[in-house]
N, C-alpha and C positions, 0 to 999 in steps of 0.2 A: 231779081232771082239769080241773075248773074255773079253779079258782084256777092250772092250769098252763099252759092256753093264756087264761087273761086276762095275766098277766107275759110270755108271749111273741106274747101277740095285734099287737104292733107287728110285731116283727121277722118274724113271718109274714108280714102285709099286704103289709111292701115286700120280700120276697124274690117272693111270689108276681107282684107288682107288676113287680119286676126278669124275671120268668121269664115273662110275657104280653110285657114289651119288647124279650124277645129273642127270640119267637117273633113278632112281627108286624115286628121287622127282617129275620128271615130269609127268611120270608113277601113282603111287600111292597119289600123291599132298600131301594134310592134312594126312593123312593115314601117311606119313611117319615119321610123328614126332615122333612116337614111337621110335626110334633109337635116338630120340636125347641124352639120359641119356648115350650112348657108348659117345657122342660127350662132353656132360658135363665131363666126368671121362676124358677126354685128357684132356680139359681144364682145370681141376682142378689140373691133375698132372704136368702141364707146371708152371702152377700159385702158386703151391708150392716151385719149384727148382729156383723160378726166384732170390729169397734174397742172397742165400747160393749161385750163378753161380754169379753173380755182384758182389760182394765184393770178391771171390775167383777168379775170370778172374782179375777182375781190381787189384787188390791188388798181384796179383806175378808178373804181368806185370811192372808194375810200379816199383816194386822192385826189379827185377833182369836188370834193364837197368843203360849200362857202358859209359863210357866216348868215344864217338868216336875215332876214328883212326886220322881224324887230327882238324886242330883248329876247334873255334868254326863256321866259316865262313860257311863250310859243312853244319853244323846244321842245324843253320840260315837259308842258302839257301835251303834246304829244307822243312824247314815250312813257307817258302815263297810259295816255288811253290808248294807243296799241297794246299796250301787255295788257291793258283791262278786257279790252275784246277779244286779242287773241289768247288769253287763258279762259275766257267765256266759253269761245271755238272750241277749243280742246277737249275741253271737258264734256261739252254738248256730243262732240265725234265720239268720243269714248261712251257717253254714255247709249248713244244710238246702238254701239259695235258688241259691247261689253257682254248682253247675253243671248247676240246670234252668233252662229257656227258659220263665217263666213265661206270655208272648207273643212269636210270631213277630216277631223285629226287624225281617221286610222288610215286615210292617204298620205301622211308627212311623213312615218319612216321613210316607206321606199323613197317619196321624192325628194326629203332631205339628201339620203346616201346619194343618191345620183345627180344633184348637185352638188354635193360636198367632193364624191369624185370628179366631177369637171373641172373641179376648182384645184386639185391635187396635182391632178392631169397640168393645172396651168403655173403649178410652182408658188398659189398662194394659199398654202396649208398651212391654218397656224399651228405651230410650234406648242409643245408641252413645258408650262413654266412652272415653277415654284409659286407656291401663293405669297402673295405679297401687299404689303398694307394699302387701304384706300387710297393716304397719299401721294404715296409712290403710283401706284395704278392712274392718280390723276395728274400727274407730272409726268409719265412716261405718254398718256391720253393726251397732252396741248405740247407736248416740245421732242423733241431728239435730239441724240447727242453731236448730230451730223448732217451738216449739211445734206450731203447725198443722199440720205432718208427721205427727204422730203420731195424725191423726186417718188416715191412709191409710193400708189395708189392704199399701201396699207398704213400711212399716217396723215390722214386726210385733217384730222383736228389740226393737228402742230400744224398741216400747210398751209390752213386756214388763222393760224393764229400769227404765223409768218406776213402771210399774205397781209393783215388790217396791219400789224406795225409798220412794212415795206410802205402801204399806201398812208400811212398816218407821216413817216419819213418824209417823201418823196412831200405832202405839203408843207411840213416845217420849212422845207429849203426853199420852198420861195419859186425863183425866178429861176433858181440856181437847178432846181429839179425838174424846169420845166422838159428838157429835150429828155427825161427819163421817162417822163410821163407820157409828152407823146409819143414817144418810139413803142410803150405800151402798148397805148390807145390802139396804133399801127395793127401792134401784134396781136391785141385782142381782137380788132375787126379779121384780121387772119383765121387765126384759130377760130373763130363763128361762123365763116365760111368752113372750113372744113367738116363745124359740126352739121351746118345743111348737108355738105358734101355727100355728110356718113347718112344723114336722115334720107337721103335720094333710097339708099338701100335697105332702108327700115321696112320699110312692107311686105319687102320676099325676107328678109331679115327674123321678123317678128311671127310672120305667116310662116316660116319652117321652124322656130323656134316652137312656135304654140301646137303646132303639128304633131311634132317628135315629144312634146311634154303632155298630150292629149293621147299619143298613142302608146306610151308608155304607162301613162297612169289613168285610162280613161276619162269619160268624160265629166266627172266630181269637178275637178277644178273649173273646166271649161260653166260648168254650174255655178261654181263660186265669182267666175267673176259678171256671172249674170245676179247674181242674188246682192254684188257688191255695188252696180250700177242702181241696180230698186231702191237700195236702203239710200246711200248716197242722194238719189235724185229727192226722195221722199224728205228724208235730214233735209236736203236744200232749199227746196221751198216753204217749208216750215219756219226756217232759220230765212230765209229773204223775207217772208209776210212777219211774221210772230216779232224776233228779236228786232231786226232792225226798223222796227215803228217802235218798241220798245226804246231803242237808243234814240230813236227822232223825241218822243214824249218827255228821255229825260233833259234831252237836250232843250228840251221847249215850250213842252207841255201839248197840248192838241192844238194850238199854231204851226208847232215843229212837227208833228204830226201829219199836218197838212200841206203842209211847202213840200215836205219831202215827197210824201206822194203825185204831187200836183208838177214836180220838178224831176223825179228819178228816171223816169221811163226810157228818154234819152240815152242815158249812159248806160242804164241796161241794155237796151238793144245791142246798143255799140260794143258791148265786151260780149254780146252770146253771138254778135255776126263774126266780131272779128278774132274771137279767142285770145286779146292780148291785150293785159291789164295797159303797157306802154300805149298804145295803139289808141286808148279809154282816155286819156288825160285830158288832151284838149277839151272833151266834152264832157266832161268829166268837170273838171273845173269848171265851166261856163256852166251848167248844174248848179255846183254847191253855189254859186255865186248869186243864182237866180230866188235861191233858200234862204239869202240875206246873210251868206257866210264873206266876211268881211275878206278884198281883195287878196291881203299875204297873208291870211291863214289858209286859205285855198287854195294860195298858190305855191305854200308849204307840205301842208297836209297832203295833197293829191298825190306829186311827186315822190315823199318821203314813201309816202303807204305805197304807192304801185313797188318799192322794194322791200319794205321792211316788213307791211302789216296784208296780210293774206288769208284773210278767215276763210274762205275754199279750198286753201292749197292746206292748211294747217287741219281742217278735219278731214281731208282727202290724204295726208300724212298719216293720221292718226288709223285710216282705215286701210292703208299699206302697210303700217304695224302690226295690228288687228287681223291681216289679211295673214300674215309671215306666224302670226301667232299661233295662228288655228292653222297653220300648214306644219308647222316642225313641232305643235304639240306643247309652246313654253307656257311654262307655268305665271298665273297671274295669281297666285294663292295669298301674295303678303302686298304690307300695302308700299312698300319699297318697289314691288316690281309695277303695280300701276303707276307710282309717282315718274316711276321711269321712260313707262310709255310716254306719259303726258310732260315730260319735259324731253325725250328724244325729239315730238314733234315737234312741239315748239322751234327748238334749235335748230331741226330739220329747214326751218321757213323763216325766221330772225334771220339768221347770219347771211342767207340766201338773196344774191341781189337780181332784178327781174330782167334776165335775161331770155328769149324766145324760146330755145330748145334749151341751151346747156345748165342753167339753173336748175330745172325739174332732173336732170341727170343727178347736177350734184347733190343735190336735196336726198336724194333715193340711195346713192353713196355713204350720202351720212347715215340714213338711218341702217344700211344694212353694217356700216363699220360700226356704229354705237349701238346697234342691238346684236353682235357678231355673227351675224345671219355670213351665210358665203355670198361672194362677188357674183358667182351663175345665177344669184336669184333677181340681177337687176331686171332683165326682162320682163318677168313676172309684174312688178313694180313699174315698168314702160307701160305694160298696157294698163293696167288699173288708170296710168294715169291719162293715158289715151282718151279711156270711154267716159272719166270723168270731168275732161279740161272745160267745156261749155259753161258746164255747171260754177264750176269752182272758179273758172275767169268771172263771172257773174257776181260771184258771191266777193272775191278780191275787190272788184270795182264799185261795188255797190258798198262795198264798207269803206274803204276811202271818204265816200260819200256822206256817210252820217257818223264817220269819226271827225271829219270836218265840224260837223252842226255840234259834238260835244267839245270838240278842241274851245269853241267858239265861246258856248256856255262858260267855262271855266276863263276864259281869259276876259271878257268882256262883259260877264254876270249873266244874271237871269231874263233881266228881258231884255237882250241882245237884238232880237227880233223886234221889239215892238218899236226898239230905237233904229233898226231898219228903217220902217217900216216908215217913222217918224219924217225920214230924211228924204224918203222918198217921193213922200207928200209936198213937204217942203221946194224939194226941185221940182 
């Protein structure tokens, strides 16, 4: 019991944090926007670390990755069945979100305006342009004409698109790049500490942000994100029982079925005690292994997915959109603006490598720069992700799990298992 609420002793802090700030907004109303300036200094210190955490996550990432264990067919079929499930995700998140009101629309004027002026207030008001062709729109969206751009939070794509060529660089050269890389490495374990640093202050942080945005707009939102955590929790265990016996069966049929069951429990526990897909691996792999998933596919699979493939984080994305959509009222009338959603989040969690705290920042970055929601509404987006992480670390680690068992399928045929099975008789 210890060791259970020390791993969730954070996430306690600022839910309780978040639930005193929406009792003294409902409490106090207008009166509490006093505390907002505690809620402005989080937000400004998240919104400074955002440049230096993105091009320092992305960029050692990218350059410390080796050549798999066997050909490239593994690869391959692995970023096969990441997009296969995480467009599954997606679509499932959406479909959950799509005709609940996760917040009353006629609450988003006001609290659009009053984030939109916070943001004004902070000098990042966008500018009034000419319309201009998609192309251009997506050429200006992945690049600048300048260096120094990219030190601003408002061209996150181009720093991210910077970021993978610096860490793709940095392994062509070899040997030659090595003291770039770790001087990196250095700077990223730096800048990580600084993001615990800022997360020390996240609970009066969060706790007078929700306060001052509970008493200025009542308690609808504080609603909303009770009604976000029900649907959420509901989606999630549907989607851990239903889908993923679904990917065990086609992975195996009702053998695969049964291993997974008979072998999952483990790495569940481990990613709902400890909230961290990193954290999951070791047992994680020792898991898919026990399922008869061959040594270096497991010990591929596990590691790539704890960064790349995130079926929690990606419909916990999807309902942070969903969440922002029914707050400012945007229209989902054509089917351009759904395709949009469901490849914001995608992107939001693809590009995203699993870092502890500062990955779910940038993730929440991207989506509010690509849906062009204002920079004030990242808090909003902190908590959702707060009261959701258990779940959605579960569901992260638990798909690793049976994307392994289809990896498996596809490179070494259908009865993968029964030649297990064969070998183990044998020995």
């Amino acid at each position: 019991m210890k060791k259970f609420l020390s791993n969730y002793k954070s996430t306690i802090i600022l839910l309780v944090a978040i639930i005193v700030g929406a009792i003294l907004g409902i409490v106090f109303q207008g009166k509490a926007t006093i505390l907002s300036p505690f809620g402005d200094l989080f937000l400004n210190l998240l919104l400074v670390i955002i440049v230096p955490l993105i091009f320092l996550t992305i960029t050692t990432t990218i350059a410390k990755m080796k050549q798999p264990k066997r050909l490239g067919k593994i690869m391959i079929t692995i970023i096969g069945v990441f997009l296969f499930t995480s467009i599954i995700a997606v679509i499932i998140g959406f479909a959950s979100t799509y005709f609940v009101k996760l917040v009353n629309p006629e609450d988003g004027e006001s609290i659009r305006a009053s984030l939109e002026e916070i943001t004004e207030n902070k000098g990042d008001a966008e500018e009034k342009t000419e319309e201009i062709s998609i192309a251009d729109r997506t050429v200006n969206l992945l690049t600048v004409n300048d260096f120094s751009k990219l030190l601003s939070k408002d061209n996150i794509i181009a720093l991210l698109v910077f970021s993978i060529l610096f860490g793709i660089a940095i392994n062509m050269a070899g040997e030659k790049g090595k003291p770039v890389y770790d001087f990196l490495v250095s700077a990223n374990e730096i800048v990580g500490n600084i993001v615990k640093i800022i997360m020390y202050f996240a609970p009066i942080g969060l706790g007078c942000y929700f306060a001052a945005l509970v008493g200025s707009f009542g308690a609808s939102i504080a609603v909303g994100y009770l009604k976000t955590f029900i649907i959420y929790m509901v989606v999630a265990i549907a989607f851990y029982f239903i889908v993923y016996s679904l990917y065990a069966f086609l992975a195996a049929g009702k053998n695969g079925v049964k291993a997974f069951w008979k072998n999952v429990i483990p790495s569940t526990l481990t990613a709902l005690a400890t909230c961290s897909s990193a954290a999951s691996i070791p047992i994680n792999v020792e898991c898919s292994k026990k399922m008869g998933v061959p040594d270096d596919i497991a010990e591929t699979t596990i590691p790539l997915g704890t960064s790349f493939h995130k079926d929690g984080s990606i419909i916990g994305s999807v309902f942070k959109i969903m969440f922002l959509v029914c707050l400012f009222g945007t229209s989902l009338a054509t089917t351009g603006d759904v395709l949009g959603v469901l490849g914001v989040a995608l992107l939001a969690n693809l590009l995203i490598t699993a870092v502890p705290i500062g990955g779910g920042t940038i993730s929440e970055m991207l989506i509010i720069t690509m849906m062009g929601y204002p920079v004030a509404a990242l808090p909003i987006l902190t908590i959702i992700a707060t009261i959701i992480d258990p779940a959605a670390t579960m569901l992260n680690v638990v798909g690793d799990t049976v994307s392994s068992m289809m990896v498996t399928r596809v490179v070494d045929g259908k009865d993968w298992m029964i030649k297990d099975e064969e070998q183990k008789a044998k020995a």
